[in-house]
N, C-alpha and C positions, 0 to 999 in steps of 0.2 A: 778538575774541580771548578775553575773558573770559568772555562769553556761551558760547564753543561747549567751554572748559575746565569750567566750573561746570556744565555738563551731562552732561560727558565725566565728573567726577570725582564729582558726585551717584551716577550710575549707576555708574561699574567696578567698586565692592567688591560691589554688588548683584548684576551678572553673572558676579563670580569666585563666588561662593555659589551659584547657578546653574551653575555649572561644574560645583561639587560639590567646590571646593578649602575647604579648612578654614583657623579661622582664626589658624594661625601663618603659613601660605603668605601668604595675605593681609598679613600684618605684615609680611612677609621684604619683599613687593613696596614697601610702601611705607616701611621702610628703604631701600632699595635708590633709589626714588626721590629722597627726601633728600639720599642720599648722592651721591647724581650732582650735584644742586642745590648741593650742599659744595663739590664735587672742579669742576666748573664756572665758578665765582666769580669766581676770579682769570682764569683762560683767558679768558673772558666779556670782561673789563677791558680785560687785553692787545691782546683783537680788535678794541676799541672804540676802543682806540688805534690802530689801525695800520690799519685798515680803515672805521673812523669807525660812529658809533650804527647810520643808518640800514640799509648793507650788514649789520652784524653783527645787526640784529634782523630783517633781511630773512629770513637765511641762518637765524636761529632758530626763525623762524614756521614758515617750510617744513618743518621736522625737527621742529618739534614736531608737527605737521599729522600727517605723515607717521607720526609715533611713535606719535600715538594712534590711528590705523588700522590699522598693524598691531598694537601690545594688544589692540584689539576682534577680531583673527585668531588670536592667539597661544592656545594651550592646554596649552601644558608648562611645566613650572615654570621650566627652567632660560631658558626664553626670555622668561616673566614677567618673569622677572628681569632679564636682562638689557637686555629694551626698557624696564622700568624706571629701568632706572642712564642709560641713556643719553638717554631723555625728559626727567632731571632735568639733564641736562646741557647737552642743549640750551634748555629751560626757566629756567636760569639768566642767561642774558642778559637777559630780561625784567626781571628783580630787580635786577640791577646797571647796565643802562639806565635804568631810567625815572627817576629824581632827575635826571640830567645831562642828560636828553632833556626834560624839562621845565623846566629850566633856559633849554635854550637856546630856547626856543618862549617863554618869559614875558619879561617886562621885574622889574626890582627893584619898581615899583609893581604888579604884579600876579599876581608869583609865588607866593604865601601862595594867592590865589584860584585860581592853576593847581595846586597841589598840593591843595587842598579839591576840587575838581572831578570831581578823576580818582580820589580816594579815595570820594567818595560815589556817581561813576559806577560803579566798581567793586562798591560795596555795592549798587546795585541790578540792576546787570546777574546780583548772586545772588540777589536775591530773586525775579526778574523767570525767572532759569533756574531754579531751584530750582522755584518754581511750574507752570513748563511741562514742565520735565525730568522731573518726578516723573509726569506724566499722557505721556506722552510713547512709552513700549512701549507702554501698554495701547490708549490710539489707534490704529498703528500694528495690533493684532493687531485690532480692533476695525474697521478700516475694510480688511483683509483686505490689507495690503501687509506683512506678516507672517505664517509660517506659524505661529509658537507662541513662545509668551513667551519663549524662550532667542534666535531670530531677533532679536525685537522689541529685545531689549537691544542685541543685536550693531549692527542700523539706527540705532539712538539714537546708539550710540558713534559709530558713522560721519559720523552727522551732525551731530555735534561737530565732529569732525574737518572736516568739508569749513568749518564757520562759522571755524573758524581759521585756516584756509586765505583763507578770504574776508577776513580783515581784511591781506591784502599787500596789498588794494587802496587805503583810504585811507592803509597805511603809502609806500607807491609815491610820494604826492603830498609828503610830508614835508622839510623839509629840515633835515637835519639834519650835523652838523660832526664832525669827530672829536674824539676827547678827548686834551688835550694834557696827554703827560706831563708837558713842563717839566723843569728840573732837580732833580732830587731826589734823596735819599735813603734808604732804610730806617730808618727808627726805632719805638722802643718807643712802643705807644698814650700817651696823657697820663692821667693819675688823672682831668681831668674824663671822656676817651671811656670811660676805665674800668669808670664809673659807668655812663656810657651804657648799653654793653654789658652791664652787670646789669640794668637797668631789665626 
């Protein structure tokens, strides 16, 4: 999953430039992104509750999959736009699952080491795409499964796309529970999250 996004997202501002879109377009797109990833959050949560982790990151991976295949199709603004708001929306489940989804996979003696894991997996899987992603069109126009560098980026994008696609397959094997709301209430953060939340 991270692998086919860190190549997907090395390359797309390079192929919007290519496009020949300038760059406030480019910034609108990735506001737009954000904001979906904002507006997401809480939805994300809800689904996680009622539908449990693994459905709702199933249902996320596909649409993300899905989202960034069509980006690498889309050439109008207003459609940049919009598959970006809603890429970030479904993109948001990842971010608000993964703490409780690594929760429920560790034990108390070995949680600190499942959360170091998946953060350093994470860091390499971008060095490791970052590295490949970057050689990645020019290969592709070089070994003639590209007609011209504008292609060669569209292909890259895509097969991003299909590597995140590809991870529903160890997500499939997963078990994971839903997240219990419990009884609760609404309240104000505390002064310590407070802090947090500035950090």
């Amino acid at each position: 999953y991270d692998f086919g996004l860190f190549i997907f997202f090395l390359l797309y501002n390079l192929y919007l430039v290519r496009l020949g879109f300038a760059e406030n377009v480019i910034g609108y797109v990735s506001s737009a992104l954000t904001a979906g990833r904002l507006v997401g959050s809480i939805p994300a949560a809800l689904a996680m509750e009622r539908f449990g982790i693994r459905k709702t990151l199933f249902a996320s991976f596909l649409a993300v999959a899905a989202d960034c295949g069509l980006r690498a199709w889309a050439t109008t603004t207003p459609l940049l736009l919009t598959l970006a708001f809603i890429g970030g929306l479904a993109w948001s489940a990842w971010a608000v699952a993964f703490s409780p989804a690594i929760a429920q996979l560790t034990s108390e003696r070995n949680r600190t080491l499942g959360f170091s894991l998946m953060f350093a997996r994470g860091i390499a899987m971008g060095i490791v795409a970052g590295f490949l992603g970057g050689r990645f069109p020019e290969w592709l126009v070089q070994t003639g499964l590209a007609s011209s560098p504008l292609v060669s980026y569209r292909l890259a994008l895509w097969a991003g796309s299909v590597m995140v696609l590809l991870s529903l397959w160890p997500l499939a094997s997963l078990q994971l529970e839903a997240v219990s709301a419990g009884n609760y209430r609404v309240a104000m953060p505390t002064p310590a999250l407070r802090r947090l939340l500035g950090v």
